[in-house]
C-alpha positions in Angstrom: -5.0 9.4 35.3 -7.5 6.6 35.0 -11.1 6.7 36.3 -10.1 4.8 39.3 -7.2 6.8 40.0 -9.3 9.9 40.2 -12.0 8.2 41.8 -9.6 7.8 44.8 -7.4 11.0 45.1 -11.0 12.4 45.2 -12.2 10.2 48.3 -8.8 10.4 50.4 -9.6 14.4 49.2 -13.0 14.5 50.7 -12.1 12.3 53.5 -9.5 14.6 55.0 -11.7 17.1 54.8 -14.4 14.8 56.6 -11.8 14.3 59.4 -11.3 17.9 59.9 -14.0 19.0 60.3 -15.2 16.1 62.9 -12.0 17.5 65.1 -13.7 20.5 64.7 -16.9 19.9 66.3 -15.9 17.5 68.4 -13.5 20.0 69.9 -16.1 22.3 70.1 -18.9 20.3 71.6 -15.6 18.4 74.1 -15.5 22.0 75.1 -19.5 23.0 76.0 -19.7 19.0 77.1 -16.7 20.2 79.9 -18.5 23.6 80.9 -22.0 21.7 81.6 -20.2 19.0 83.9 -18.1 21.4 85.7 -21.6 23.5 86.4 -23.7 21.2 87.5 -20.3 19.9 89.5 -20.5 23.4 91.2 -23.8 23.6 91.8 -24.0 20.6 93.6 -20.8 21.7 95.8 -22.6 24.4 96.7 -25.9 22.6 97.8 -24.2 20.1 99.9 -22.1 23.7 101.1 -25.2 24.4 102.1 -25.8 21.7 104.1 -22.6 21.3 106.0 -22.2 25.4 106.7 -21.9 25.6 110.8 -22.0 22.3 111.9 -19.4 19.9 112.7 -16.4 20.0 111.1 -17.6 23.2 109.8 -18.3 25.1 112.3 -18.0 28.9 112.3 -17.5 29.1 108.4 -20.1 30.3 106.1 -21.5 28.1 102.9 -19.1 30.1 100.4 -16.1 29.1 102.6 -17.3 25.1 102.9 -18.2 25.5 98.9 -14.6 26.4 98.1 -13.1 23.7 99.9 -15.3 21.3 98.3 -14.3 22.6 95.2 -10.8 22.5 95.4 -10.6 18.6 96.4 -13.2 17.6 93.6 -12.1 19.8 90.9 
């Protein structure tokens, strides 16, 4: 096997190893990155919940009830 020959198994070696371990993180951090936008997505359900509780169309229903129909048409 020639310098160059080795040179090369060695970088495609190295290389797949690069790539699995970017699908790594990036599956990790996909995974945190999901959990902080479906938090904050919450949390500001619940604050405009809080704003529509007993009037209008709401009427009669507490801010829990109004934050879990908001949340199941926006997530």
């Amino acid at each position: 096997m020639s310098v160059m020959q080795a040179t090369s198994v060695a970088f495609e070696t190295s290389c797949n190893f690069c790539v699995a371990v970017r699908r790594q993180v990036i599956t990790a951090f996909k995974s945190i990155y999901d959990g902080i936008v479906l938090g904050q997505q919450l949390r500001t359900n619940y604050r405009v919940a809080e704003h529509l509780a007993g009037k209008g169309d709401y009427k009669g229903m507490t801010v829990a009830e109004v934050a879990n129909l908001i949340n199941e048409k926006t997530i």
